[in-house]
PDB file with one MODEL, atoms N, CA, C and O in Angstrom:
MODEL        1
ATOM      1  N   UNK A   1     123.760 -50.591 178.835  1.00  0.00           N
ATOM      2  CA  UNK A   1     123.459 -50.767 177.420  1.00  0.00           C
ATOM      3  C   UNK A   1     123.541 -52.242 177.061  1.00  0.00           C
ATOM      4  O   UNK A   1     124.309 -53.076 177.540  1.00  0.00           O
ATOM      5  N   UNK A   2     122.551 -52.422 176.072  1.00  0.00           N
ATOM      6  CA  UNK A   2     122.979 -54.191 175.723  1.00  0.00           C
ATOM      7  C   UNK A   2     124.088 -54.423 174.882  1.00  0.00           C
ATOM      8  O   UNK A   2     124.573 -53.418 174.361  1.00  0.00           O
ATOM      9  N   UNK A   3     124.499 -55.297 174.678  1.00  0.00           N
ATOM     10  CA  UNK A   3     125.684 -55.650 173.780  1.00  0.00           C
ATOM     11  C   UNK A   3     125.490 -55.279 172.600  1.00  0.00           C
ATOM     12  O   UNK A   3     126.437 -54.772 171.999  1.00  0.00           O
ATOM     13  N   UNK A   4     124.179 -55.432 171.931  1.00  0.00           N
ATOM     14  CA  UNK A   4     124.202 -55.302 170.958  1.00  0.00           C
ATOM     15  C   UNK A   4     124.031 -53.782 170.414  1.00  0.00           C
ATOM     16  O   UNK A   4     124.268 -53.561 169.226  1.00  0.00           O
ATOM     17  N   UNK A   5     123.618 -52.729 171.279  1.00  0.00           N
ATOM     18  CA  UNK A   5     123.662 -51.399 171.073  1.00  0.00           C
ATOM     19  C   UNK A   5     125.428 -50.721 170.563  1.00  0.00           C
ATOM     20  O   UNK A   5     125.836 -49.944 169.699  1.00  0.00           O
ATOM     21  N   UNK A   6     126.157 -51.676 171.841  1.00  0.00           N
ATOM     22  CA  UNK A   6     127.702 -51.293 172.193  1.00  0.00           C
ATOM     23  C   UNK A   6     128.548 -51.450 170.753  1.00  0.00           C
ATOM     24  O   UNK A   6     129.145 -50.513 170.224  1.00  0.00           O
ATOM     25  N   UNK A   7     128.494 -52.606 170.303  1.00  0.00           N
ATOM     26  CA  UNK A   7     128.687 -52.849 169.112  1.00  0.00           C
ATOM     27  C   UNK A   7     128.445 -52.533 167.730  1.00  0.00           C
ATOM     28  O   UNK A   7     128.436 -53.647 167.206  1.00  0.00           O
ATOM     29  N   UNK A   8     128.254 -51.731 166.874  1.00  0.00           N
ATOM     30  CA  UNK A   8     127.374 -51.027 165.982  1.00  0.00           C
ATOM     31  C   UNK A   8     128.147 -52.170 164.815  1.00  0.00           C
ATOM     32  O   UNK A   8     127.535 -53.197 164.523  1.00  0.00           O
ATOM     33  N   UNK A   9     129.205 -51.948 164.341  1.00  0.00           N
ATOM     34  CA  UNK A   9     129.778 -53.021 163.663  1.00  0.00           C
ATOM     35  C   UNK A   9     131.236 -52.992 163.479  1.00  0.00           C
ATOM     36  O   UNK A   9     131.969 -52.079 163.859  1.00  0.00           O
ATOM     37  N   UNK A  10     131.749 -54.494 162.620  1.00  0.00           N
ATOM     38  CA  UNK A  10     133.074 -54.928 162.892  1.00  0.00           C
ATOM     39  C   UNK A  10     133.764 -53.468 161.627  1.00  0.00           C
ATOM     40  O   UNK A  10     133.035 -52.952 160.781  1.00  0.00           O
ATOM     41  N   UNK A  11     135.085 -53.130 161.808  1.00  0.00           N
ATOM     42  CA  UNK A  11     136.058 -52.673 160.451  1.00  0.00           C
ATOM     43  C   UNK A  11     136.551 -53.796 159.730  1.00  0.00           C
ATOM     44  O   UNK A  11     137.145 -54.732 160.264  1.00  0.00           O
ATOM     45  N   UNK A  12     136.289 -53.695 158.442  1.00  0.00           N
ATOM     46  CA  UNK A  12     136.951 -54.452 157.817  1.00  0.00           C
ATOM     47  C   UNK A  12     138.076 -53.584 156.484  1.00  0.00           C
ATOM     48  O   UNK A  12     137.633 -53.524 155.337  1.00  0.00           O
ATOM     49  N   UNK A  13     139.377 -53.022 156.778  1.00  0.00           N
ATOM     50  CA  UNK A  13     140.074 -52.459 155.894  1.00  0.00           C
ATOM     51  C   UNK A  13     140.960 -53.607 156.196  1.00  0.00           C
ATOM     52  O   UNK A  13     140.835 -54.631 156.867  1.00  0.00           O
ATOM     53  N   UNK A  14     142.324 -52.851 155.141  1.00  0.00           N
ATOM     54  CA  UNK A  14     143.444 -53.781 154.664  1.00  0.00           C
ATOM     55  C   UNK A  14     144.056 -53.898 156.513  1.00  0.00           C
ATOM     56  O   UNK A  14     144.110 -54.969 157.118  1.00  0.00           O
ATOM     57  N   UNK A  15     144.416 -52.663 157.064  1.00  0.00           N
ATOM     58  CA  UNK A  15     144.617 -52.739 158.086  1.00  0.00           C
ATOM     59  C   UNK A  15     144.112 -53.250 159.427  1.00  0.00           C
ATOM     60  O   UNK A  15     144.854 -53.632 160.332  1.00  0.00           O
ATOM     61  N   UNK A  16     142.643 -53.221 159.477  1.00  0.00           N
ATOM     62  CA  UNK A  16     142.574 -53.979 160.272  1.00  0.00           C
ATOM     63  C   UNK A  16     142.760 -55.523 160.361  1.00  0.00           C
ATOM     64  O   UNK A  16     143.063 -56.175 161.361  1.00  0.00           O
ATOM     65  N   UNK A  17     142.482 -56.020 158.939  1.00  0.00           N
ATOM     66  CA  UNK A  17     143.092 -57.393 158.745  1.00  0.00           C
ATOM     67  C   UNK A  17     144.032 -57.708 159.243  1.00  0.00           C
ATOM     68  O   UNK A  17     144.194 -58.588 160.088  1.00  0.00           O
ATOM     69  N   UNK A  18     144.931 -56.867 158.670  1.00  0.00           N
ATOM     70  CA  UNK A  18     146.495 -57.307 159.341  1.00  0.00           C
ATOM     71  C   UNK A  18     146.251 -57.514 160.634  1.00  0.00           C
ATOM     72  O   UNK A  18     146.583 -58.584 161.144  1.00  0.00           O
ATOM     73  N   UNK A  19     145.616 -56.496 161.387  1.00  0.00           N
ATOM     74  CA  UNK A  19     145.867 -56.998 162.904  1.00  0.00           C
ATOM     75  C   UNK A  19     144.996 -58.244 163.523  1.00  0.00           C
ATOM     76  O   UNK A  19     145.143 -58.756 164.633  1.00  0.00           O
ATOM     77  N   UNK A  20     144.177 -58.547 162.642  1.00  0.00           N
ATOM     78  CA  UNK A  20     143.533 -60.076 162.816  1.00  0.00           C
ATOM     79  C   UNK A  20     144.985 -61.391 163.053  1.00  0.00           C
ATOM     80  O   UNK A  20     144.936 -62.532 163.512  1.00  0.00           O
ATOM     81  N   UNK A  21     145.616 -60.956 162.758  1.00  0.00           N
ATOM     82  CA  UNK A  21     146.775 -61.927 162.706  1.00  0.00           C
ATOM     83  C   UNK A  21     147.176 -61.968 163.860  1.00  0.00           C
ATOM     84  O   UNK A  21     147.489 -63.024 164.410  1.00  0.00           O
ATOM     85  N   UNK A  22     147.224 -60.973 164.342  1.00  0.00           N
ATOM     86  CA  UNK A  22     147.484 -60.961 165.821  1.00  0.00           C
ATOM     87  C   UNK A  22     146.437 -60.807 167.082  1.00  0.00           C
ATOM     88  O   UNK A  22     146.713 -60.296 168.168  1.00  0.00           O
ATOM     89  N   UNK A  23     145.233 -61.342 166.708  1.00  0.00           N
ATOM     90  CA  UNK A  23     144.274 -61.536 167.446  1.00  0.00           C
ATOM     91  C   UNK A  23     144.160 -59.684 168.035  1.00  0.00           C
ATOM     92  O   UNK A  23     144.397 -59.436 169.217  1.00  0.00           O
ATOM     93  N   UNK A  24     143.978 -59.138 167.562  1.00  0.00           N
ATOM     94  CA  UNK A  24     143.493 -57.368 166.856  1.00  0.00           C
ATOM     95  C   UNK A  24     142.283 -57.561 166.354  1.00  0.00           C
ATOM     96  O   UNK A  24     142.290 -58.431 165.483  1.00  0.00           O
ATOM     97  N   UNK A  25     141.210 -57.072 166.569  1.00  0.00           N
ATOM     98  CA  UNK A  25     140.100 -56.896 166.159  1.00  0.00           C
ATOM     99  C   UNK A  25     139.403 -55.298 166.023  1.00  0.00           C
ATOM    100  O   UNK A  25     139.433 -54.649 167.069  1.00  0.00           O
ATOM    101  N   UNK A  26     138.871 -54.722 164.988  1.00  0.00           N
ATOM    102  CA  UNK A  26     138.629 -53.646 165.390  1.00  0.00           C
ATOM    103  C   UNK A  26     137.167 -53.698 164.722  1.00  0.00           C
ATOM    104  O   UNK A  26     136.798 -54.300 163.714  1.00  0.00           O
ATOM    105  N   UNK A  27     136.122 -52.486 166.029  1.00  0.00           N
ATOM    106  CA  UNK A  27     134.586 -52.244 165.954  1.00  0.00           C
ATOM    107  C   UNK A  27     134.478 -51.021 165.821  1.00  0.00           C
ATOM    108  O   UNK A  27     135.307 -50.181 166.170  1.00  0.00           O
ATOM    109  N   UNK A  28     133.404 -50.829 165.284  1.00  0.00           N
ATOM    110  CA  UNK A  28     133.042 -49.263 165.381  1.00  0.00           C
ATOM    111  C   UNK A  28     131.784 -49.491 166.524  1.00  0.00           C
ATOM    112  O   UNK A  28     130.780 -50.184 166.353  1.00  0.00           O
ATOM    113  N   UNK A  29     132.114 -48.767 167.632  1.00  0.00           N
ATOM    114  CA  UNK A  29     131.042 -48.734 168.998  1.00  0.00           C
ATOM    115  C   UNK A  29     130.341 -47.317 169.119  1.00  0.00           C
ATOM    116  O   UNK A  29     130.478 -46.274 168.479  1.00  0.00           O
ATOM    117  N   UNK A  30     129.570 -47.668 170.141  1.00  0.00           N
ATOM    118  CA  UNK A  30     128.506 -46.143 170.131  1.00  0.00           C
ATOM    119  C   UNK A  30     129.266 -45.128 171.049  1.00  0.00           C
ATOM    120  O   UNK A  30     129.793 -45.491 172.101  1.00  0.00           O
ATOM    121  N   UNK A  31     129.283 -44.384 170.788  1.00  0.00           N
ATOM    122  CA  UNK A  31     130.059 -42.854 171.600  1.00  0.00           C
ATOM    123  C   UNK A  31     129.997 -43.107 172.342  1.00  0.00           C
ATOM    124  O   UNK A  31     131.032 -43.742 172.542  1.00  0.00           O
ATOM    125  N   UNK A  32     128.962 -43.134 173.859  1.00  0.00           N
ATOM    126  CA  UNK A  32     128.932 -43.264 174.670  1.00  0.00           C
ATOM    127  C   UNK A  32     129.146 -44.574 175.564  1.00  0.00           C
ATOM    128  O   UNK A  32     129.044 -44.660 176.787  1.00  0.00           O
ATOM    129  N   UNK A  33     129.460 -45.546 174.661  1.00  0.00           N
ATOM    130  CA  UNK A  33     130.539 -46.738 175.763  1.00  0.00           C
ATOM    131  C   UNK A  33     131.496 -46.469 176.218  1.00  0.00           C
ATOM    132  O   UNK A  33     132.322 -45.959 175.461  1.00  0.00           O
ATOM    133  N   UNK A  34     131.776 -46.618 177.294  1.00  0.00           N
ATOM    134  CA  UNK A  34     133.392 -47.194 177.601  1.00  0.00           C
ATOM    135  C   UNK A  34     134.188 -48.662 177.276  1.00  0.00           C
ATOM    136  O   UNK A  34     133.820 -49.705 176.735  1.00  0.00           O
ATOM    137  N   UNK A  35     135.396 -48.233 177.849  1.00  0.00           N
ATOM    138  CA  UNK A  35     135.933 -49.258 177.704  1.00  0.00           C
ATOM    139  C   UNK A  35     135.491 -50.834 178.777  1.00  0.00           C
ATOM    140  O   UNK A  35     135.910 -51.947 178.460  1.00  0.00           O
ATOM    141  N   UNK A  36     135.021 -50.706 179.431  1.00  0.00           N
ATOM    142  CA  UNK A  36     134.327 -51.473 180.212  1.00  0.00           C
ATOM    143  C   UNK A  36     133.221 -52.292 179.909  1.00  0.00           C
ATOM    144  O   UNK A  36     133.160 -53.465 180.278  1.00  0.00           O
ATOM    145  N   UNK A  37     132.203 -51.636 179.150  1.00  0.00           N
ATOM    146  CA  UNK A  37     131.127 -52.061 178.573  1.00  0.00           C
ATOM    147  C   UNK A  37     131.674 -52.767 177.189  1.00  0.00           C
ATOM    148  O   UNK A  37     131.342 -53.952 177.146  1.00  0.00           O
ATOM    149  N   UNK A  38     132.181 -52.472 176.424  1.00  0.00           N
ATOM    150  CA  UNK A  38     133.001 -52.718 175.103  1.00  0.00           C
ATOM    151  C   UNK A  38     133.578 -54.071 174.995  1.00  0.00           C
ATOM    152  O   UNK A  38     133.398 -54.857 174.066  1.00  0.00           O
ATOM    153  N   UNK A  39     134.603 -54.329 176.514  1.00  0.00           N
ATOM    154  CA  UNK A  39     135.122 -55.348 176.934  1.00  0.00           C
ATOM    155  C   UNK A  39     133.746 -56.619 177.075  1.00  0.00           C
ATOM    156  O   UNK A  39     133.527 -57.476 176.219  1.00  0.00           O
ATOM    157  N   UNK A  40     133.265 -56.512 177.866  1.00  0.00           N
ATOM    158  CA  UNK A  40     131.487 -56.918 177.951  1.00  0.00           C
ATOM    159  C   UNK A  40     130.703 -57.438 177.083  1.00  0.00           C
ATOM    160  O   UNK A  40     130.015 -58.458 177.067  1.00  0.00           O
ATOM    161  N   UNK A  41     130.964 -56.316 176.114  1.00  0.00           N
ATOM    162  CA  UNK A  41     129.911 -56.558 174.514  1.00  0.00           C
ATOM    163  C   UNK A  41     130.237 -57.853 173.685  1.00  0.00           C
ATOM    164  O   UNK A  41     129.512 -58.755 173.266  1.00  0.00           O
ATOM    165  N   UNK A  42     131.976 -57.556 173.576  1.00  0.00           N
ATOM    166  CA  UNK A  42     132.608 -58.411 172.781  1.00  0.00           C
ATOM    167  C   UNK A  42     132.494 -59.847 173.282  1.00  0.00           C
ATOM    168  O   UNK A  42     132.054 -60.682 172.491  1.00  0.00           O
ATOM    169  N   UNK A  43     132.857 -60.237 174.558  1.00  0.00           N
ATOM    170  CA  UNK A  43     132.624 -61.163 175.621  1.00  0.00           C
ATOM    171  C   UNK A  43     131.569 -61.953 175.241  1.00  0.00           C
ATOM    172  O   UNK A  43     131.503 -63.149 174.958  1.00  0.00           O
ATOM    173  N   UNK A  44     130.710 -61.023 175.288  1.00  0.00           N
ATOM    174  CA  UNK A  44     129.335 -61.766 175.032  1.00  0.00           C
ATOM    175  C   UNK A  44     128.711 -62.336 173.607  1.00  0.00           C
ATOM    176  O   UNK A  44     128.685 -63.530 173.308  1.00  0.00           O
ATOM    177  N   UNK A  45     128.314 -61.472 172.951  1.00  0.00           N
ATOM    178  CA  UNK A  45     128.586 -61.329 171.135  1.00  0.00           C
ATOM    179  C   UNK A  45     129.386 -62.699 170.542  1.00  0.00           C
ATOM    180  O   UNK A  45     128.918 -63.606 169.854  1.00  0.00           O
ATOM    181  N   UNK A  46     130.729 -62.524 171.047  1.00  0.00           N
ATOM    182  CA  UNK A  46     131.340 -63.378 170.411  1.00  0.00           C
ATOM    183  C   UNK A  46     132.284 -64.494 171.454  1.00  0.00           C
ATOM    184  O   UNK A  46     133.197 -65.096 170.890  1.00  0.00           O
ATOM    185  N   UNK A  47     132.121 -64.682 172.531  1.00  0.00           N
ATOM    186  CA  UNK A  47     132.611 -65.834 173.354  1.00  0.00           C
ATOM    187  C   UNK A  47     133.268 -65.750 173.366  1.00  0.00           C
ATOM    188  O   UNK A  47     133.488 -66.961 173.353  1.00  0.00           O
ATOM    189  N   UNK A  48     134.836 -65.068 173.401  1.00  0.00           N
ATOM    190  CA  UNK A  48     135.725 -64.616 173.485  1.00  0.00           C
ATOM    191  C   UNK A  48     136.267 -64.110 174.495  1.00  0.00           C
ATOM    192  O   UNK A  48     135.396 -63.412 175.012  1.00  0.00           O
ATOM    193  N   UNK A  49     137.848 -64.002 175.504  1.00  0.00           N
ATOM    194  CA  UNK A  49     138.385 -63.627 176.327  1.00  0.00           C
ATOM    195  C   UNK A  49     139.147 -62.223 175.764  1.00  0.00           C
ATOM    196  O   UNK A  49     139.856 -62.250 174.758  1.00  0.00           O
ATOM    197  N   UNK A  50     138.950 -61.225 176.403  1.00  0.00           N
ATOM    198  CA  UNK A  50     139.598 -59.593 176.360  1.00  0.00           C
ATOM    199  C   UNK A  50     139.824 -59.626 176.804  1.00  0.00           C
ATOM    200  O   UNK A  50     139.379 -59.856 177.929  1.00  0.00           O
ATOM    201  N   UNK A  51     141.757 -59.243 176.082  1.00  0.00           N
ATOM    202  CA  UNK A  51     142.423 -59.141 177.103  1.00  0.00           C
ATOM    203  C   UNK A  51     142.608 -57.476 177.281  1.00  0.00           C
ATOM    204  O   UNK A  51     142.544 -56.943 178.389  1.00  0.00           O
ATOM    205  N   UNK A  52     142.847 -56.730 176.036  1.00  0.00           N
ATOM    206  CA  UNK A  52     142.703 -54.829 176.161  1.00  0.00           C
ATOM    207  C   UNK A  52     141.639 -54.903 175.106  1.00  0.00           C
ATOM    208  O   UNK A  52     141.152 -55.710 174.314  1.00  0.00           O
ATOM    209  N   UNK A  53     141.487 -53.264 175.614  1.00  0.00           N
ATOM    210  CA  UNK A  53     140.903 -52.137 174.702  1.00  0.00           C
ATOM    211  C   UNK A  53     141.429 -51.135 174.331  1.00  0.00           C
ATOM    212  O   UNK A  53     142.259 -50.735 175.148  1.00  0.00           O
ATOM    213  N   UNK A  54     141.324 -50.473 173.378  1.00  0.00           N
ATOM    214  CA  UNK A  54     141.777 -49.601 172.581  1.00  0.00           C
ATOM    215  C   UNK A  54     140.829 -48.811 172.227  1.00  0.00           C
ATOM    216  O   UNK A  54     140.112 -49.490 171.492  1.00  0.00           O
ATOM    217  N   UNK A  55     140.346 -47.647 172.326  1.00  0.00           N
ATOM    218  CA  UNK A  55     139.585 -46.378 171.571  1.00  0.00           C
ATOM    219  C   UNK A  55     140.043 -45.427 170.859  1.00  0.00           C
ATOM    220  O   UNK A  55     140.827 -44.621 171.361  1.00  0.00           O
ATOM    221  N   UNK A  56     139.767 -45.360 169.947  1.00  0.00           N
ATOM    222  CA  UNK A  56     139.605 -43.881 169.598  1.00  0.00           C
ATOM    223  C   UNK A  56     138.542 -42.997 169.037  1.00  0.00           C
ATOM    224  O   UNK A  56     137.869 -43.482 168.128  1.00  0.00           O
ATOM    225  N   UNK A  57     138.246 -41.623 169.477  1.00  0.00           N
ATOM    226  CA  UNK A  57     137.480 -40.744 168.840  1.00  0.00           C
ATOM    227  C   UNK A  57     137.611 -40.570 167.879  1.00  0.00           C
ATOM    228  O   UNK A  57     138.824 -40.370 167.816  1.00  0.00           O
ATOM    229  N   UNK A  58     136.969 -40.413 166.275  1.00  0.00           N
ATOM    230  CA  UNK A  58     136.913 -40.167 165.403  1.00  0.00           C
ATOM    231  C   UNK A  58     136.325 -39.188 165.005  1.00  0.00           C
ATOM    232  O   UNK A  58     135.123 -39.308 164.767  1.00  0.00           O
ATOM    233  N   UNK A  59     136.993 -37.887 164.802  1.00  0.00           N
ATOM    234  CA  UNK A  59     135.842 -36.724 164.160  1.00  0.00           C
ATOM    235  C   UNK A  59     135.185 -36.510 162.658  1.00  0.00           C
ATOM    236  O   UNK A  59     135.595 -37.387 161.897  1.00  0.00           O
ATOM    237  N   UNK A  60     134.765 -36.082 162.366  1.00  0.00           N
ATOM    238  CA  UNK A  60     133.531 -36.560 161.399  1.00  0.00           C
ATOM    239  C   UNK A  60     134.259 -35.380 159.890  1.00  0.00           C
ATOM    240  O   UNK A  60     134.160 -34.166 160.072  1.00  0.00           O
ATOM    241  N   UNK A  61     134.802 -35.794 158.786  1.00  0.00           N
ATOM    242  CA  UNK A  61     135.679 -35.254 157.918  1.00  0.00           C
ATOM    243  C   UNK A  61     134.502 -34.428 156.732  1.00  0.00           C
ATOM    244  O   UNK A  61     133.327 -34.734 156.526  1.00  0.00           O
ATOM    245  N   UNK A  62     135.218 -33.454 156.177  1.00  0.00           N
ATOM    246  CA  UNK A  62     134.131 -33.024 155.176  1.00  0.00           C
ATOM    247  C   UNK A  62     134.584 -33.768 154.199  1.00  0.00           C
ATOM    248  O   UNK A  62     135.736 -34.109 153.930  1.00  0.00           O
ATOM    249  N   UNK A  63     133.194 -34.079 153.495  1.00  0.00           N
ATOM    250  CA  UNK A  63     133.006 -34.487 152.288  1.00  0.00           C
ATOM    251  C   UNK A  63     132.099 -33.846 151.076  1.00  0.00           C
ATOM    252  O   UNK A  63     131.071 -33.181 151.200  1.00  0.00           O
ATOM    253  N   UNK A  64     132.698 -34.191 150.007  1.00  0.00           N
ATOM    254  CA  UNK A  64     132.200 -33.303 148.913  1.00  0.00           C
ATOM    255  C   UNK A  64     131.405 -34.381 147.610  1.00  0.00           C
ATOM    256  O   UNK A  64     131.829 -35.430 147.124  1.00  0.00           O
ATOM    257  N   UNK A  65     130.091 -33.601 147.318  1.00  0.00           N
ATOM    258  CA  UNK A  65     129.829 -33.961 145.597  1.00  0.00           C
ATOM    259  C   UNK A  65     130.113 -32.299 144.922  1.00  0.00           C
ATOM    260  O   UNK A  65     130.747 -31.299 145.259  1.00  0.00           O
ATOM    261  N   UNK A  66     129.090 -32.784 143.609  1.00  0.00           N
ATOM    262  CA  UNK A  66     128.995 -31.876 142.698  1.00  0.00           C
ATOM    263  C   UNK A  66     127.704 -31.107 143.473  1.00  0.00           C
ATOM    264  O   UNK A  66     127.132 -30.205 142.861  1.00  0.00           O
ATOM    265  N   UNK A  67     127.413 -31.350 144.356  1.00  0.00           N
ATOM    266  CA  UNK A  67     125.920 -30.366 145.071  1.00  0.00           C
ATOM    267  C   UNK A  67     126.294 -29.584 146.170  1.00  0.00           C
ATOM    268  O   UNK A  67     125.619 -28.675 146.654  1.00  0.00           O
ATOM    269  N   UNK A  68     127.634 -30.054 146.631  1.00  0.00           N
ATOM    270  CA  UNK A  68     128.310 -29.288 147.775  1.00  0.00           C
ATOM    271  C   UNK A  68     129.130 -30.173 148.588  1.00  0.00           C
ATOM    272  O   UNK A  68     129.525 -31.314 148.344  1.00  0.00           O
ATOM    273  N   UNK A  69     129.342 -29.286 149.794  1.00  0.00           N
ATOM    274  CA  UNK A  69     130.199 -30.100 151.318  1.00  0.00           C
ATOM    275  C   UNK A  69     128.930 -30.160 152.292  1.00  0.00           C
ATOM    276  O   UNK A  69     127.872 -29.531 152.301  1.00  0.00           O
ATOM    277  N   UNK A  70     129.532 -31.309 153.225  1.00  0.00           N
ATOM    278  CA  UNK A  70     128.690 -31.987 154.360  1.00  0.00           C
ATOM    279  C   UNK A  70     129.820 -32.465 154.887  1.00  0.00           C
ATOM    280  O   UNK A  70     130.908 -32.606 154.329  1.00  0.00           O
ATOM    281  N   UNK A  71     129.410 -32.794 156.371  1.00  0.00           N
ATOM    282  CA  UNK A  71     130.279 -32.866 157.378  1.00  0.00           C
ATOM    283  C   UNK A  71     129.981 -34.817 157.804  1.00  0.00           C
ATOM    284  O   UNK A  71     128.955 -35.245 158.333  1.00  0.00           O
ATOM    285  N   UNK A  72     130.906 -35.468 157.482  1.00  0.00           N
ATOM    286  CA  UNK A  72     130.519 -37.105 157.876  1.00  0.00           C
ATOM    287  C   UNK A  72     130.375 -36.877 159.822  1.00  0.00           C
ATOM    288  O   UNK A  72     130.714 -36.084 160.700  1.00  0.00           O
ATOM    289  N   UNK A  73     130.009 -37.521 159.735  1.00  0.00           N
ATOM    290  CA  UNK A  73     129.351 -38.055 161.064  1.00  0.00           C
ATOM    291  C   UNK A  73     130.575 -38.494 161.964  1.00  0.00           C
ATOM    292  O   UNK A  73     131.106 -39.519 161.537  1.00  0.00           O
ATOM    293  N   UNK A  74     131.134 -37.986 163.070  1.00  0.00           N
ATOM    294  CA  UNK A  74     131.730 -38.302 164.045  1.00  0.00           C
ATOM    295  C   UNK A  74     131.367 -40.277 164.632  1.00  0.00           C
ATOM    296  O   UNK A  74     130.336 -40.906 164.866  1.00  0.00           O
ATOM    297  N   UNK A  75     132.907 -40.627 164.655  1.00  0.00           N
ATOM    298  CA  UNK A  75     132.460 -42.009 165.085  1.00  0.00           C
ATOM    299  C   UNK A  75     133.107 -42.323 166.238  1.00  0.00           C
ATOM    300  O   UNK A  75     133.795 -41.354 166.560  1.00  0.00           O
ATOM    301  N   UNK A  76     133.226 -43.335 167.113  1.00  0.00           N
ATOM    302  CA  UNK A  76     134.214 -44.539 167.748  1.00  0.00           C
ATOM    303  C   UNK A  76     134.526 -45.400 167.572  1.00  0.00           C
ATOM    304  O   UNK A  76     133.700 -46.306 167.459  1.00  0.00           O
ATOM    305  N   UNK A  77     135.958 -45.670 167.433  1.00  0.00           N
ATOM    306  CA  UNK A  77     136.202 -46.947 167.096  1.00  0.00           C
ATOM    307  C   UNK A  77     136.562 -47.450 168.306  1.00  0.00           C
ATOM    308  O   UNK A  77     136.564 -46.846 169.379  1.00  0.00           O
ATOM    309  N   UNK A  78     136.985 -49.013 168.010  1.00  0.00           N
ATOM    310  CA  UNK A  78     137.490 -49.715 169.566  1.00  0.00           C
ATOM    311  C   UNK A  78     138.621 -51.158 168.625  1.00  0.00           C
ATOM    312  O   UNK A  78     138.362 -52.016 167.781  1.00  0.00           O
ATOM    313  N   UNK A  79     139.648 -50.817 169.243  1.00  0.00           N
ATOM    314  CA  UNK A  79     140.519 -52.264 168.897  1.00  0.00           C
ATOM    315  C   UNK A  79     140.829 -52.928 170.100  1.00  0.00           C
ATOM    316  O   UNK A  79     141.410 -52.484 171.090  1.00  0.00           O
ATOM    317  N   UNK A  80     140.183 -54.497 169.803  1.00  0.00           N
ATOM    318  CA  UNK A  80     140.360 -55.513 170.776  1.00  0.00           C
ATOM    319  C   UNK A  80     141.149 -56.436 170.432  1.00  0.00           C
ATOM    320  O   UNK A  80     141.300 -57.096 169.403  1.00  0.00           O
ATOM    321  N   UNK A  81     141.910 -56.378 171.994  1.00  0.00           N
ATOM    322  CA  UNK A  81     142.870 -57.680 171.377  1.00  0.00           C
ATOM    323  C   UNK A  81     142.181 -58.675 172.125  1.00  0.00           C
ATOM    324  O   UNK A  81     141.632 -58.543 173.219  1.00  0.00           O
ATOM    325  N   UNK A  82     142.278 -59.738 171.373  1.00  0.00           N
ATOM    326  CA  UNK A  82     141.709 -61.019 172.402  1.00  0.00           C
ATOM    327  C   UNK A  82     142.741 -62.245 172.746  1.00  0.00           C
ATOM    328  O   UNK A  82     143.869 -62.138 172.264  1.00  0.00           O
ATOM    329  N   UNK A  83     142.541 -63.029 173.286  1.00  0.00           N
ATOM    330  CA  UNK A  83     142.988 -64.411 174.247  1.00  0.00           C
ATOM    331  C   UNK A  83     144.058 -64.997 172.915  1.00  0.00           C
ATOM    332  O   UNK A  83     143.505 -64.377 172.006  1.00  0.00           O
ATOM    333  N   UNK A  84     144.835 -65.520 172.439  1.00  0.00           N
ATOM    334  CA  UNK A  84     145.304 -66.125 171.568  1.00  0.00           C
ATOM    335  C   UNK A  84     145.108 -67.308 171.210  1.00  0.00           C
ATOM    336  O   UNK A  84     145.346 -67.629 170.046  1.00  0.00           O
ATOM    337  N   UNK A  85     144.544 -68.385 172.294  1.00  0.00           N
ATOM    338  CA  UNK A  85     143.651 -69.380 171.864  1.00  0.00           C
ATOM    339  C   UNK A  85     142.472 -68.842 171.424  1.00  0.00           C
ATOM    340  O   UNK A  85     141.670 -69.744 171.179  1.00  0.00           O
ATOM    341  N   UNK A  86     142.054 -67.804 171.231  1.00  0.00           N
ATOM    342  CA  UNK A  86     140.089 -67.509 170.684  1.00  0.00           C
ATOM    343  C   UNK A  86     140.520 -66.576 169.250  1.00  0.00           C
ATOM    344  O   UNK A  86     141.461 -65.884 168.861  1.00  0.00           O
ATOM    345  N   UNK A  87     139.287 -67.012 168.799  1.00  0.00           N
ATOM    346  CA  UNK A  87     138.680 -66.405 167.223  1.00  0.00           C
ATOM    347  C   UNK A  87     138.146 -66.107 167.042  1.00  0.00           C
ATOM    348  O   UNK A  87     137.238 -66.833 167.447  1.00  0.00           O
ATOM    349  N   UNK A  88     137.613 -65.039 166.414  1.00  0.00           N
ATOM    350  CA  UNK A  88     136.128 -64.373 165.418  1.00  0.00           C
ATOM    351  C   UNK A  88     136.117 -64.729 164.337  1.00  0.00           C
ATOM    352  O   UNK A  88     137.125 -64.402 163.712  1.00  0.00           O
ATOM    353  N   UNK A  89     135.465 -65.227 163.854  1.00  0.00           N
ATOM    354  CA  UNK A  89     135.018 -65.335 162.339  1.00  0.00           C
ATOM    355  C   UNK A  89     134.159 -64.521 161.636  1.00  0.00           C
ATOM    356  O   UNK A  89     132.971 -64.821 161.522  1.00  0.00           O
ATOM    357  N   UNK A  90     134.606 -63.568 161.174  1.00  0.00           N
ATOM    358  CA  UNK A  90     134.184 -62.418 160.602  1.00  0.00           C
ATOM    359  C   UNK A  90     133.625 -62.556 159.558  1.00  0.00           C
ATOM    360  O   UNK A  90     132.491 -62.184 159.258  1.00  0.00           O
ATOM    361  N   UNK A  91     134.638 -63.280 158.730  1.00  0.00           N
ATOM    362  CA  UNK A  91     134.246 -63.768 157.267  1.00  0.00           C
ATOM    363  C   UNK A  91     132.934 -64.550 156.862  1.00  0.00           C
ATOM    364  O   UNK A  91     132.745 -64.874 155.689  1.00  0.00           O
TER     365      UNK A  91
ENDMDL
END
């Protein structure tokens, strides 16, 4: 897969911020990466040394309007820690 498939995009909550502090980064990636390719993506994308990976499966939660329930979409996430001399600039 190319990098740029692997990568779908960065999280930006209160929490993942925090772990920006500690060179923590977290992506939402395509189901079918591994951790191998992921490591790879980021590498490349953003010039950066990985040092782990982190996944998790995300199952897809119901959600509601006034027209009914629907089922959100199953995701992956991935938290990378990187090199402590290197940065993303997200912002």
């Amino acid at each position: 897969m190319n990098p740029t498939d692997v990568i779908v995009r960065p999280i930006i909550t209160e929490k993942s911020t925090v772990g920006m502090e500690d060179n923590r980064y977290t992506f939402q990636v395509d189901r079918r990466a591994d951790k191998q390719q992921i490591r790879d993506a980021v590498q490349t994308l953003y010039g950066v040394r990985v040092l782990k990976v982190h996944t998790q499966n995300r199952r897809g939660q119901m959600r509601r309007n006034r027209f009914g329930h629907w089922k959100a979409n199953a995701m992956k996430r991935a938290v990378v820690k990187i090199h402590p001399e290197d940065k993303i600039d997200l912002f």
